[in-house]
Structures are given as C-alpha cells and as structure tokens.
TORKOL-4160 file (C-alpha; in steps of 0.2 Angstrom, whole numbers, padded with zeros to 4 digits, m for minus):
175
<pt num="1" X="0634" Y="0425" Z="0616"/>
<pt num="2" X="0628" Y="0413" Z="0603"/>
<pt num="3" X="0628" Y="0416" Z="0585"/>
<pt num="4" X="0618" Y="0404" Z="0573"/>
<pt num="5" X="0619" Y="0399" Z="0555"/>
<pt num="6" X="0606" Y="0393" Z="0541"/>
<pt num="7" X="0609" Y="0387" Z="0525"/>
<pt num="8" X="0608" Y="0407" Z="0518"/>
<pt num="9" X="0607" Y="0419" Z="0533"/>
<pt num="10" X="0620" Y="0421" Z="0548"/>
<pt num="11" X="0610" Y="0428" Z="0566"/>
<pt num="12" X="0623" Y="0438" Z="0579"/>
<pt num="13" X="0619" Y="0450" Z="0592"/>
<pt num="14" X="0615" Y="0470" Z="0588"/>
<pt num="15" X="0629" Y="0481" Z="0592"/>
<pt num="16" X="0628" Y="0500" Z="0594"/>
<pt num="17" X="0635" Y="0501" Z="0574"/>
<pt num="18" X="0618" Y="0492" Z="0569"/>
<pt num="19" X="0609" Y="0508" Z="0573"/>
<pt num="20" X="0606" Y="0514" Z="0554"/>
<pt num="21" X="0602" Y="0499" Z="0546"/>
<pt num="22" X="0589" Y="0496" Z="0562"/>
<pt num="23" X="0581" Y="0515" Z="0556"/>
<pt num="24" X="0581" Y="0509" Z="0538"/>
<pt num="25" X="0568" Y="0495" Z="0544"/>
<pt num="26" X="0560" Y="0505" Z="0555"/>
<pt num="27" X="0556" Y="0520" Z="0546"/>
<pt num="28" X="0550" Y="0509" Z="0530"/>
<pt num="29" X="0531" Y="0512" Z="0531"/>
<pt num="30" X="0530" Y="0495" Z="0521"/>
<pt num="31" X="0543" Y="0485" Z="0533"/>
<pt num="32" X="0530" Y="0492" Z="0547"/>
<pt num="33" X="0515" Y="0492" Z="0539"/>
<pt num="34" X="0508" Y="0480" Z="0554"/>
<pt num="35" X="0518" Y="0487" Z="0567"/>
<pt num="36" X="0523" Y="0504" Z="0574"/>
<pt num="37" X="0536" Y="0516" Z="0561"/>
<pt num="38" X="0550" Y="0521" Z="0575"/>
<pt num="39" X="0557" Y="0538" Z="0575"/>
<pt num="40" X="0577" Y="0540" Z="0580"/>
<pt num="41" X="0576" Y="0539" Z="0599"/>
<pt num="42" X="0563" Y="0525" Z="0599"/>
<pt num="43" X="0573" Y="0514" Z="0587"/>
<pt num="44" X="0592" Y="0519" Z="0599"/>
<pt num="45" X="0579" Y="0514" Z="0614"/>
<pt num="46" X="0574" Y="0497" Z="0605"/>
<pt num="47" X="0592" Y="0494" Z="0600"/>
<pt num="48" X="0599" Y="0498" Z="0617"/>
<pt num="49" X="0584" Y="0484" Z="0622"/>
<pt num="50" X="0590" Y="0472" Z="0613"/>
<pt num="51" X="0608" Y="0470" Z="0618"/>
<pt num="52" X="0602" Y="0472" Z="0637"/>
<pt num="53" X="0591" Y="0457" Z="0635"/>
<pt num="54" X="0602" Y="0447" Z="0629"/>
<pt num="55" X="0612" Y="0451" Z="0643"/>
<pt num="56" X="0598" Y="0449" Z="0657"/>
<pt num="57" X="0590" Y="0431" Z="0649"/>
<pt num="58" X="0601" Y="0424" Z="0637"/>
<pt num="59" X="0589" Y="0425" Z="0623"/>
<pt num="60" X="0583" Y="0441" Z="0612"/>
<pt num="61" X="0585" Y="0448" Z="0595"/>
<pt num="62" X="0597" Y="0445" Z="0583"/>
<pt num="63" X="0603" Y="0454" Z="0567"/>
<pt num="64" X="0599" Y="0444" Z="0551"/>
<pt num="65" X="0613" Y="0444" Z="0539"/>
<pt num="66" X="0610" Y="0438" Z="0521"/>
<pt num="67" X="0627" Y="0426" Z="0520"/>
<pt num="68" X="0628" Y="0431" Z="0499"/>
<pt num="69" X="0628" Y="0450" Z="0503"/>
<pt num="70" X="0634" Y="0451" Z="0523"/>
<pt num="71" X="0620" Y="0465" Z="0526"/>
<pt num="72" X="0609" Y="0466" Z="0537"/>
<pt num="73" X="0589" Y="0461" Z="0530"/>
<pt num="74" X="0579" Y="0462" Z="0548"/>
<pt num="75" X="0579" Y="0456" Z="0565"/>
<pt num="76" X="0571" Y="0440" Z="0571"/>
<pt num="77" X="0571" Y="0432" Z="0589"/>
<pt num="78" X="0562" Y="0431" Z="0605"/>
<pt num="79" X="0556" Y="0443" Z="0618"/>
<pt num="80" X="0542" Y="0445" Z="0631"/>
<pt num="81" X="0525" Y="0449" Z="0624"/>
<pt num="82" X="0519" Y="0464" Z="0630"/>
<pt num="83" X="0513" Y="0467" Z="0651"/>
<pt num="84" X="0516" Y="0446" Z="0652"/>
<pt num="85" X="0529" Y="0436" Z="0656"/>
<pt num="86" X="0525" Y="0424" Z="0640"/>
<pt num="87" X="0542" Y="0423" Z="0628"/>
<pt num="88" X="0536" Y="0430" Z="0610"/>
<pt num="89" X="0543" Y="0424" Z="0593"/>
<pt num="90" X="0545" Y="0441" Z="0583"/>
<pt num="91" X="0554" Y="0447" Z="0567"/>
<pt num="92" X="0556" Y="0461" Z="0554"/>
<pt num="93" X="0563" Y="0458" Z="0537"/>
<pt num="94" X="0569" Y="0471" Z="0523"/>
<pt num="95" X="0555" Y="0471" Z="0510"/>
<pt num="96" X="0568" Y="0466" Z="0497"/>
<pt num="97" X="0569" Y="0451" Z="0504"/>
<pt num="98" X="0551" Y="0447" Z="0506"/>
<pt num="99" X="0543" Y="0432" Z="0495"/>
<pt num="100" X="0558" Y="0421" Z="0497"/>
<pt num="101" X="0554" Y="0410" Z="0514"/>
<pt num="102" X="0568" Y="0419" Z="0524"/>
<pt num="103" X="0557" Y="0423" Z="0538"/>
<pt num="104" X="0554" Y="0404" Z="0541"/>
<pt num="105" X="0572" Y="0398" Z="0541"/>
<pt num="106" X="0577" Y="0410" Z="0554"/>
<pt num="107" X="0560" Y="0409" Z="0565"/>
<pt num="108" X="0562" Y="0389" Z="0564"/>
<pt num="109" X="0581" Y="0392" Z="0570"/>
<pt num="110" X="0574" Y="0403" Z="0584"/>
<pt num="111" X="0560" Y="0392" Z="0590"/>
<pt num="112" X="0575" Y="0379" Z="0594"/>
<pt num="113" X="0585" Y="0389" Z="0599"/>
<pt num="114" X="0570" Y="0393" Z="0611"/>
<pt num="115" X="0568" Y="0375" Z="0617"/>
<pt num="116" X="0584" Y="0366" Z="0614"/>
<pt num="117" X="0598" Y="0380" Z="0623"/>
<pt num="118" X="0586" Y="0392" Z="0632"/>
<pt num="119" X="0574" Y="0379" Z="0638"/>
<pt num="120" X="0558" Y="0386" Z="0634"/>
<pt num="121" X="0541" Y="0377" Z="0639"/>
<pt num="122" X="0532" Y="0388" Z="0628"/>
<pt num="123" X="0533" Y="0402" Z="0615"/>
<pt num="124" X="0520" Y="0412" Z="0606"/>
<pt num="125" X="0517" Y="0423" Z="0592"/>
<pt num="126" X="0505" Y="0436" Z="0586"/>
<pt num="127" X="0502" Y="0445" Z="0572"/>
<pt num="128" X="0489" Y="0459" Z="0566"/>
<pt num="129" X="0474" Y="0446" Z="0557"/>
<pt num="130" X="0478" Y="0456" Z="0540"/>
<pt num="131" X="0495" Y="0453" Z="0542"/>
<pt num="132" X="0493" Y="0436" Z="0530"/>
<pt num="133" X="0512" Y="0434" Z="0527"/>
<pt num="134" X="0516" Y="0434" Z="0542"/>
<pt num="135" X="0503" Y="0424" Z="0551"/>
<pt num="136" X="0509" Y="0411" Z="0537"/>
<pt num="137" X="0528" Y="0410" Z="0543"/>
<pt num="138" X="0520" Y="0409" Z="0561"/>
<pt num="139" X="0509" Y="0394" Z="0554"/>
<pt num="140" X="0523" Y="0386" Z="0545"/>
<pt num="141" X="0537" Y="0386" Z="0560"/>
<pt num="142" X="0522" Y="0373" Z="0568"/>
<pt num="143" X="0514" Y="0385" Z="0577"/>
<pt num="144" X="0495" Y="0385" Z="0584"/>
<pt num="145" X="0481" Y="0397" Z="0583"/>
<pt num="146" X="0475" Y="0397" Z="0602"/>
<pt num="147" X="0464" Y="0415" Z="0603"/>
<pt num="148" X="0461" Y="0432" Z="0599"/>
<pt num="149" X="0468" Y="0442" Z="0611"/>
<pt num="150" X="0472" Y="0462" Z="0613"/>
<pt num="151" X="0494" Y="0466" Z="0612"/>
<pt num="152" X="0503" Y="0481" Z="0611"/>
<pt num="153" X="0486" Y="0492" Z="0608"/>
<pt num="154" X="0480" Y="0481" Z="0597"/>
<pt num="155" X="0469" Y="0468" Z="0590"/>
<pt num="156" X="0482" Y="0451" Z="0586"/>
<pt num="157" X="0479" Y="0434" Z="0581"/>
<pt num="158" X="0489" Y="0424" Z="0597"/>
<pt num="159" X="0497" Y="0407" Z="0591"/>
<pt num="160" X="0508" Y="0396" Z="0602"/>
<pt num="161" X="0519" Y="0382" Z="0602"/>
<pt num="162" X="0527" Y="0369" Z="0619"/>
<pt num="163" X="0542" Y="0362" Z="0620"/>
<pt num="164" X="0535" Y="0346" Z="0620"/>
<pt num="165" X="0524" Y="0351" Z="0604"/>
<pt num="166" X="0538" Y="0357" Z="0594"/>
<pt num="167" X="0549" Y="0345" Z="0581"/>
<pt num="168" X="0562" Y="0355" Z="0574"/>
<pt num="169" X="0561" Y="0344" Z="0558"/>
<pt num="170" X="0544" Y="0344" Z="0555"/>
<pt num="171" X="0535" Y="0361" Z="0548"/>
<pt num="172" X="0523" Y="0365" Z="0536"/>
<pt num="173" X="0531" Y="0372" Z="0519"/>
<pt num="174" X="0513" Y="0380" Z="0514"/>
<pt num="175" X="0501" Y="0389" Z="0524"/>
C-alpha cells in the first residue's frame, strides 16, 4: 500500500495500534468542533473503516505523521461522501498543529494522489459554512465552490475539483 511524503509530514496506512492516538482526536471537542466527537466503539468502527477501504478501492485515509516528532497530528484522505458514490477529500488535524498550513500540504498530496495513481475524474469537499479554516484549505488545494448541499445531517458548503481542472503546481497560498 502506498505511503507518501511532504517536505514536513509522512502519510501511511492506520493500523490496529493507531487506535489511541485516533481517540485523542476524536474525543477533542475542538479537533471536532465541525464534526461529530466519537466515543470508543465508534472511533474502533472508523478505524476498522479505514484499513478496509483501503483494501476494497485502493485510496482511503492515512495517518499524518509530523517527520520532526514521528507522531501522529490527524488523518487526511479520501473517502465516499455520504449516501453517494462522489469520492470526498477530508481530514482531521491535532489542534497543536493548527495555524501552520499542514492541512494544505497533505490535502494537495492527496488530491494527486487522487487523480495521478487512483485515477479520479472528480473529488469534492465540504465543510460546515462556519468552518472558515477549513473551507480555506479546501479553497487553497484549487478547489471550487459548486453548491450548498445537505451531508451527514447537516448543512455543508460542497466544493469540487476534475481531473482535468486540477494542476498539482498551481494552488492558491491565501484564501
């Protein structure tokens, strides 16, 4: 399975032994602030997920690891949005590492990974129309607002992005 590395982070695949640095994300009501907090058996269900994925469609999420400190700061990568079969950029970082554009590098690496080795036509994102930070790293990886639209039981901003759209040298580096 393909690992990938930036200039400061390193992506592999979750294994069973990431489960309680997954639960420190998860459980931070600022990490999910946007997003759902996971109890125990939701983030071993999300974990076991994960690897599975990968498995079924070679692409999925991946463990970020800050290359200075070889720990785990969140998880970015694509899934399937919600009840479609749309392929969703998505990610969750330790708020330590918040404020230092380490969501873009590793959502830019994924959006090529995305159309260079999976073959993509298309990849979306959404995010909460509160969630500012994040509707910025979604903006700055060359991404387009299309809609609003109605995901996971709630009310999201929808952006998306084609293959042919896409330039893996070009992206904004301001919102």
């Amino acid at each position: 399975m393909p690992e990938i590395e930036t200039v400061q982070l390193k992506f592999r695949h979750f294994t069973a032994e990431d489960f309680d640095d997954l639960f420190r994300l998860y459980t931070d009501p600022e990490v999910m602030k946007y997003l759902s907090p996971r109890t125990k058996e939701q983030t071993q269900a999300s974990l076991s997920k994960d690897i599975q994925h990968w498995q079924e469609h070679n692409f999925g999420m991946w463990a970020v690891i800050d290359k200075q400190s070889s720990k785990i700061i969140g998880r970015c990568g694509l899934g399937f949005l919600d009840n479609t079969s749309e392929v969703e950029l998505g990610y969750v970082f330790d708020k330590s590492y918040w404020n230092m554009g380490l969501a873009t590098e590793p959502s830019k690496a994924t959006l090529k990974y995305g159309f260079e080795e999976v073959k993509l036509e298309r990849i979306v994102a959404i995010a909460k129309p509160e969630n500012i930070a994040s509707v910025c790293v979604i903006e700055k990886v060359g991404m387009k607002y299309e809609k609003n639209a109605h995901h996971y039981g709630v009310d999201v901003i929808y952006y998306a992005v084609s293959r042919g759209e896409w330039q893996s040298d070009k992206f904004s580096t301001e919102c």
